[in-house]
C-alpha positions as CSV (number, residue, x, y, z in Angstrom):
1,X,0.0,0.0,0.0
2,X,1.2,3.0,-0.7
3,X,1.9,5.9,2.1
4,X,0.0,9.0,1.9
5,X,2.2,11.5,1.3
6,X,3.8,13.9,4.2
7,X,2.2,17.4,4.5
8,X,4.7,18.9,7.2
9,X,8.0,18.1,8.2
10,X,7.0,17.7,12.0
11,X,9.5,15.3,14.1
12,X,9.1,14.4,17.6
13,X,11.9,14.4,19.7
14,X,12.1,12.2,22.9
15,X,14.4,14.3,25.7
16,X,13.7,12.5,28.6
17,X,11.3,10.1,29.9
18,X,7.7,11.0,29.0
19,X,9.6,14.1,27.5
20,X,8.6,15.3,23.9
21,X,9.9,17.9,22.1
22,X,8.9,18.8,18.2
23,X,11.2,19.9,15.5
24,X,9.9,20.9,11.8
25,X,13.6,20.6,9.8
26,X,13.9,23.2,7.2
27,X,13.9,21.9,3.5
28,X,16.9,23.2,1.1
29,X,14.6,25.9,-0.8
30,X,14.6,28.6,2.6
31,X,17.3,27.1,3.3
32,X,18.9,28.4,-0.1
33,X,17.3,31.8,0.6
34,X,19.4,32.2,3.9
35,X,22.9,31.3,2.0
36,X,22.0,33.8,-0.8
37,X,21.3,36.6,2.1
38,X,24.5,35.6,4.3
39,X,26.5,35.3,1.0
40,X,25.4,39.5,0.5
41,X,26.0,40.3,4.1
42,X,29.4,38.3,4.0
43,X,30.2,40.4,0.7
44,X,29.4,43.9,1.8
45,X,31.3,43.2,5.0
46,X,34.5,42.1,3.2
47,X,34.0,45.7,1.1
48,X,34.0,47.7,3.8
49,X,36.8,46.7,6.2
50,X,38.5,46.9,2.6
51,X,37.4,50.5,2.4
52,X,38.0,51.0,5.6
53,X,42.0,49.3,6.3
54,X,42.2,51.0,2.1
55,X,41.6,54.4,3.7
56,X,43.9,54.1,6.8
57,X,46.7,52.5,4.5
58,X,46.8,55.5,2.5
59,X,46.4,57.8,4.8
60,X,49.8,56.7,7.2
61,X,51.2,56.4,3.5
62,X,52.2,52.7,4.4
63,X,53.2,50.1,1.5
64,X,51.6,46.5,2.3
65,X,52.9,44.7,-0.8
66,X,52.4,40.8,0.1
67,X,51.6,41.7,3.6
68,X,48.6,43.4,2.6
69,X,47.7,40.5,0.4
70,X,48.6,38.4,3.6
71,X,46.3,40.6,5.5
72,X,43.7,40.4,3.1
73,X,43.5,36.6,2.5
74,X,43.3,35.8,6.3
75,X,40.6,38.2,6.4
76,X,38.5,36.4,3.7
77,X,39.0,33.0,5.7
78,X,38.1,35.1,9.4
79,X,35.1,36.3,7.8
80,X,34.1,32.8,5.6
81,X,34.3,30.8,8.6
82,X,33.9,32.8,11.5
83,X,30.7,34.5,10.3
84,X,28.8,31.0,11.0
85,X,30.8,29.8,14.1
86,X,30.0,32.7,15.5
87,X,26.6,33.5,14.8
88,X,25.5,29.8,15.1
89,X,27.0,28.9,18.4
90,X,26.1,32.8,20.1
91,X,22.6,33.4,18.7
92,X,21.9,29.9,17.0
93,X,21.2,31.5,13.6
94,X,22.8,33.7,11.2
95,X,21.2,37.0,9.5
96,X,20.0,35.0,6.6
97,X,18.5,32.4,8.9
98,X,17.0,35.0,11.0
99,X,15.4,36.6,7.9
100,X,14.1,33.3,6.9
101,X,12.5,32.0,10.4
102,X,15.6,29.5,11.2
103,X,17.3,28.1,13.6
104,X,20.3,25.6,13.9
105,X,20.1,23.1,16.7
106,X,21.3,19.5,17.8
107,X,19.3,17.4,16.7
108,X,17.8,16.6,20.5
109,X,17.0,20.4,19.9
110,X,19.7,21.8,22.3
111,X,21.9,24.8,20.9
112,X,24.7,24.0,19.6
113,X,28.2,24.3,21.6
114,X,31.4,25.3,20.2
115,X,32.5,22.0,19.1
116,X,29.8,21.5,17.2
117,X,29.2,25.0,15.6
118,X,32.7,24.1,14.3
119,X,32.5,20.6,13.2
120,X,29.3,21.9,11.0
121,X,31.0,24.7,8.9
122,X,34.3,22.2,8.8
123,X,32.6,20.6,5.8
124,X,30.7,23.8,4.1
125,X,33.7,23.5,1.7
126,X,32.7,20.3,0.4
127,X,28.8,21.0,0.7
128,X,29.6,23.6,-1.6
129,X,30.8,21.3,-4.3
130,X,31.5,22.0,-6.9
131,X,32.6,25.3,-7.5
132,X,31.8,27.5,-10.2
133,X,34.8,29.8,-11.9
134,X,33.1,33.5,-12.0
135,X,36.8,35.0,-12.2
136,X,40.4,34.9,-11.8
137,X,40.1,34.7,-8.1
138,X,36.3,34.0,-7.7
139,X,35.1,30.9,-7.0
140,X,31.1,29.9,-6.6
141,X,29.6,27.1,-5.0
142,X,27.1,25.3,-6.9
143,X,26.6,23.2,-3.6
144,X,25.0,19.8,-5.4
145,X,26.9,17.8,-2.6
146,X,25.1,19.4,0.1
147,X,21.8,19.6,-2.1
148,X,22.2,16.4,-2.7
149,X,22.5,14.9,0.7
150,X,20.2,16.9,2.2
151,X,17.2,15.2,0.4
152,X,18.2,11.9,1.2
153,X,18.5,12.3,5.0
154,X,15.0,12.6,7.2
155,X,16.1,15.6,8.7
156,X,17.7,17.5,5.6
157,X,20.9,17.4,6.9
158,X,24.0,18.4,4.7
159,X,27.2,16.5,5.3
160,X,28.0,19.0,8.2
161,X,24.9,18.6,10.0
162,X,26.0,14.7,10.0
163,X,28.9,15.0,10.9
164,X,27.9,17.7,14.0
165,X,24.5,16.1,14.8
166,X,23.1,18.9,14.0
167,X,19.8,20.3,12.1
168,X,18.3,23.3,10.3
169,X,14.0,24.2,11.8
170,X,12.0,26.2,11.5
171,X,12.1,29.2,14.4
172,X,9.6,29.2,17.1
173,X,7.6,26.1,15.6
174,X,7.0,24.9,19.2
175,X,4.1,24.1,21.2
176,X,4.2,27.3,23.2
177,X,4.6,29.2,20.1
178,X,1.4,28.1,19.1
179,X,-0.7,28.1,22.1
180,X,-1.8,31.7,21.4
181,X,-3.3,30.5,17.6
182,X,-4.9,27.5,20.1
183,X,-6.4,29.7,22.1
184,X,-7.7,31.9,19.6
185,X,-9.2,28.9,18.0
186,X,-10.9,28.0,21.4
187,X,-12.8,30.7,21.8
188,X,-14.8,30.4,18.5
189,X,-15.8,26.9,19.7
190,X,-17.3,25.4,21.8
191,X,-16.8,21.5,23.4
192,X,-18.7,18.8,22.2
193,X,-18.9,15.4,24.1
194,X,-17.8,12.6,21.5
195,X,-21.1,10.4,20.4
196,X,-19.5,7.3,20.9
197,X,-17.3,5.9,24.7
198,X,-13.9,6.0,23.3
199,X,-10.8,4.2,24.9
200,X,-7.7,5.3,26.7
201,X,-5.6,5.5,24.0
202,X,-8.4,7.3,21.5
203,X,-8.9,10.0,24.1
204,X,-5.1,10.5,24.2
205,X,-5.2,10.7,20.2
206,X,-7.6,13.3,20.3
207,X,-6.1,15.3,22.9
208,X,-2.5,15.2,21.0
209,X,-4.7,16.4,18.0
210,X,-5.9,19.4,19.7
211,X,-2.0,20.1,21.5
212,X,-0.5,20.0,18.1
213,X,-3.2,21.5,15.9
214,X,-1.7,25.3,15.9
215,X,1.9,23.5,14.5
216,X,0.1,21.9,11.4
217,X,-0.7,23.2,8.0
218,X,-4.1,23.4,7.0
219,X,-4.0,20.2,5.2
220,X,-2.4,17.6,7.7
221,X,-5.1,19.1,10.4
222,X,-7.4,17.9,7.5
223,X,-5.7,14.7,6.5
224,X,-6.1,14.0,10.2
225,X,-9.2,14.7,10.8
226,X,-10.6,12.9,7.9
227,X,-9.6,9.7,9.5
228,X,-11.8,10.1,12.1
229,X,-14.7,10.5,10.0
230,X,-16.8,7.7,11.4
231,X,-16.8,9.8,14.7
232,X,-17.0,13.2,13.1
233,X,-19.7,12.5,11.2
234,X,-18.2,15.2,9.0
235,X,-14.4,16.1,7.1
236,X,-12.3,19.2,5.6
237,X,-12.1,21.6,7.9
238,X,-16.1,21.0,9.1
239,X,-14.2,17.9,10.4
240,X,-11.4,19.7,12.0
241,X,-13.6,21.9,14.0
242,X,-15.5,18.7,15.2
243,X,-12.3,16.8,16.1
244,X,-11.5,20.2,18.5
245,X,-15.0,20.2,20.3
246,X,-14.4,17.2,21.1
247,X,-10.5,17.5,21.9
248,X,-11.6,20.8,24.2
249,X,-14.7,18.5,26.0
250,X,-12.1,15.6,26.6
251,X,-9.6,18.2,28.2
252,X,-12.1,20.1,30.3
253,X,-14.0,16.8,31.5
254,X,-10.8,15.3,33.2
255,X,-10.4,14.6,36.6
């Protein structure tokens, strides 16, 4: 039989005993979106400490020969790699990511320490392969490595999420983040007692339904609800509602 396609990228994470925690991974496409940004940032950063060490140079009438070149090449490397170490391990995203909604965590979702904001960006090199000539100098990641492995892992990890343990979600995409679209929801219906005795374990379905419900798309809270059709009576989002008043009389009837 074949499986129904996914709608959301939702994971569960077990921290502790009874402990759940939920991740939704980021796919490549904002994931792109963030490199392109970062990639400006990165540029117009290198262009101004040029300007700006360019301007003092001139004006204490010093001549760099190789040691400016020196200069300037360990400066390219500082800002290549320490732009992500940094911003990773001391805010846990980077400008691009931020613009984007992202976040880079262990995969248990803990930030990440130094070790393994470093092992990550160890391998962007190779993720970028392979590189595109635009110059003399200039080389361009075409990044089909990282592309590549990145839809083939469950988590759309790159190499250097591997090899840190390490994964790219989507920001705030927690339950408390979406408690306040819950409770919205709440207040526009009201509970229904289910028309059948359910078990245990159905109760505890429902319930999940209703704590998760603000972290799905419109169409996995519909996919859901559909198969409880028999006791909805109903499906689409006439369904979903159904599913909640029921979810919100199970909740409010418990000892």
């Amino acid at each position: 039989m074949r499986a129904e396609p996914k709608l959301d990228t939702m994971q569960t994470v077990e921290v502790a005993e009874g402990v759940d925690i939920y991740l939704r991974p980021a796919g490549p496409i904002p994931r792109g979106f963030a490199y392109a940004i970062d990639l400006l940032l990165r540029w117009v950063i290198v262009v101004v400490v040029m300007l700006i060490g360019s301007l003092g140079i001139s004006f204490l009438g010093i001549e760099t020969g190789e040691f400016g070149i020196g200069m300037f090449l360990l400066l390219l490397f500082v800002i290549e790699w320490g732009y992500y170490v940094i911003c990773e391990k001391v805010w846990g995203r980077t400008p691009g990511k931020r613009a984007m909604g992202l976040s880079v965590v262990r995969t248990s979702g803990v930030p990440l320490s130094w070790p393994a904001a470093i092992l990550r960006n160890l391998l962007r090199s190779v993720d970028g392969l392979p590189w595109l000539s635009i110059g003399p100098q200039s080389l361009f990641p075409l990044a089909l490595v990282g592309l590549g492995t990145a839809l083939f892992t469950k988590k759309f990890q790159r190499m250097g999420d591997l090899l840190a343990d390490t994964v790219v979600i989507y920001s705030g995409k927690t339950v408390e983040a979406a408690l306040p679209v819950l409770n919205a929801a709440q207040n526009q219906i009201t509970p229904l007692p289910p028309a059948v005795a359910l078990s245990r374990e159905e109760q505890q379905a429902i319930l999940l339904f209703l704590e998760r419900a603000g972290l799905w798309s419109e169409g996995r809270k519909t996919e859901l609800a559909d198969h409880l059709k028999p006791l909805t009576g109903t499906s689409g989002h006439a369904g979903v509602i159904q599913l909640l008043r029921m979810a919100l009389w199970l909740r409010d009837s418990a000892p």
